[in-house]
C-alpha positions in Angstrom: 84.6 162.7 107.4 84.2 161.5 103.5 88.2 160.8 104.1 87.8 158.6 107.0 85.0 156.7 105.4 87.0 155.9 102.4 90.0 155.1 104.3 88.2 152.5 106.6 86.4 151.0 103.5 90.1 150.5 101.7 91.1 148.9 105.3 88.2 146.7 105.2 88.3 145.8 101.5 92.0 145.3 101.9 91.3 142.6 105.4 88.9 140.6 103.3 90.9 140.5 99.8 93.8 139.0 102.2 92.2 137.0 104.9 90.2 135.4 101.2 93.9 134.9 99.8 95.2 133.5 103.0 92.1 130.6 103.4 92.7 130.2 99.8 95.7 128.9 99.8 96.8 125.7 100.3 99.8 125.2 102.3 101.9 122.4 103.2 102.3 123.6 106.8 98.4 122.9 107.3 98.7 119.2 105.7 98.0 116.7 108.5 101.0 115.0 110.4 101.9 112.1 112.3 104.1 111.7 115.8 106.1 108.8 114.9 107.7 106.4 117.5 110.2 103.7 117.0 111.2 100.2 119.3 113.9 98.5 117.7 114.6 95.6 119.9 116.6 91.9 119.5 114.2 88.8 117.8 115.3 86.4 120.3 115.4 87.8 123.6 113.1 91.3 123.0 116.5 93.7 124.2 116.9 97.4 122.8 119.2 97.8 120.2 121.0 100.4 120.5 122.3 103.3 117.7 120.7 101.1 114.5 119.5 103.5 111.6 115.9 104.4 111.4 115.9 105.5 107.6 112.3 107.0 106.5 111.7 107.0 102.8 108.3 108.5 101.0 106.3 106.7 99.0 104.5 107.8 95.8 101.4 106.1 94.6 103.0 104.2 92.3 105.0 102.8 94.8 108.2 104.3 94.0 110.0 105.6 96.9 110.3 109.9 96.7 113.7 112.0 97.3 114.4 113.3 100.3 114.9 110.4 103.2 115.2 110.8 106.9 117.9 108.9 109.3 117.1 108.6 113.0 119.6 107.0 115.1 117.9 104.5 118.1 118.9 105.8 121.7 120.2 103.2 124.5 116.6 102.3 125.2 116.0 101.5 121.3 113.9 104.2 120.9 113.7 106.7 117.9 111.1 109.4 117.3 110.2 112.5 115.0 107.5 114.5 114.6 105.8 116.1 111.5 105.9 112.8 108.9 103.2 114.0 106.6 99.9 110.9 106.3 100.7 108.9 103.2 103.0 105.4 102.5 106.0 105.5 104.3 108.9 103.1 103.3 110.9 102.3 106.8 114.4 100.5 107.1 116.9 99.5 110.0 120.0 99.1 109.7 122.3 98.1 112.6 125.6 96.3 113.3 125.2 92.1 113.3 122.0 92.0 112.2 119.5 91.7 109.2 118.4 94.9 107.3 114.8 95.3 108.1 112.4 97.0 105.6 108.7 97.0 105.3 106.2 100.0 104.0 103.4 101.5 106.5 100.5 103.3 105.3 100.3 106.7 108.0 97.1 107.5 108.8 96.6 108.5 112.7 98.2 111.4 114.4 100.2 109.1 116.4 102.1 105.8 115.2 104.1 103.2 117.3 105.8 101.1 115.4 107.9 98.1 117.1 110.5 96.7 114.6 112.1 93.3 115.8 115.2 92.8 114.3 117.1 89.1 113.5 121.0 87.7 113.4 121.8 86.8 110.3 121.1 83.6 109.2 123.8 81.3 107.3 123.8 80.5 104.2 122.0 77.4 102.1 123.9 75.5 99.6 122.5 72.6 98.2 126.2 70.9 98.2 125.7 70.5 102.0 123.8 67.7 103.9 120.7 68.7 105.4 119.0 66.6 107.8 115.6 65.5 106.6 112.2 67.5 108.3 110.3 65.5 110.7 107.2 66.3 108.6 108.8 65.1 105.1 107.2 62.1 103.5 109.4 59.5 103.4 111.0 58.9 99.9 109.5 56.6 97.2 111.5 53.9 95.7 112.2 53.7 92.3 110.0 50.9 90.6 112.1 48.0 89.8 113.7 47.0 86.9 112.0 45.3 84.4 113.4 41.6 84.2 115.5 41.3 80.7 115.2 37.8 80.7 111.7 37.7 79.6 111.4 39.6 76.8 108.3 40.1 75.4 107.7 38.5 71.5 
């Protein structure tokens, strides 16, 4: 009977020694995480794009982006999703084919995060060796004073 007593207060003493160990711990896997969901669609007519990069970067508290990004690829419908992105900054870029590389940081913070990107063509160049037509809202331009007449010269 003694044997039986001591065995079940090892087994006991053994559950609670683990079970403490166990809610000790602090493990990534309980860390809180985010369901993220991605539009990518065209600026100028609101149309899915299709295949563009979805590239997920971390971001310290500094600011600096961590090691260790993540590339999701948009469906036909310009949809991307992924689930598990831990709460915290999170750096985001697009990339796709014939337009302009989007990037902007997000601060992830609910259990479930729509985010719609709109992306834009690229846009030509500005080179002040060109003529530019004048804004309707520009003041028009001052003339110079005029000349001071030589003729009269002061003594």
């Amino acid at each position: 009977m003694k044997k039986i007593f001591v065995i079940g207060a090892v087994l006991v003493l053994a559950t609670f020694t683990l079970a403490g160990a166990a809610f000790g711990q602090q493990d990534a896997d309980n860390e809180p995480t985010s369901f993220m969901y991605f539009q990518v669609i065209k600026d100028d007519n609101g149309k899915p794009v299709r295949n563009a990069a979805v590239i997920l970067h971390a971001v310290n508290a500094k600011g600096k982006q961590e090691r260790g990004d993540m590339e999701l690829k948009t469906d036909p419908e310009g949809k991307a999703s992924f689930d598990g992105i831990p709460y915290g900054m999170l750096r985001v870029q697009v990339l796709a084919q014939g337009f302009q590389t989007y990037g902007e940081d997000f601060d992830i913070e609910k259990a479930k995060t729509e985010i719609t990107i709109k992306l834009k063509r690229p846009q030509g160049q500005y080179s002040v060796y060109d003529d530019h037509p004048k804004p309707p809202s520009a003041p028009p331009k001052q003339d110079a004073p005029p000349p001071q007449d030589q003729s009269k010269k002061p003594n």
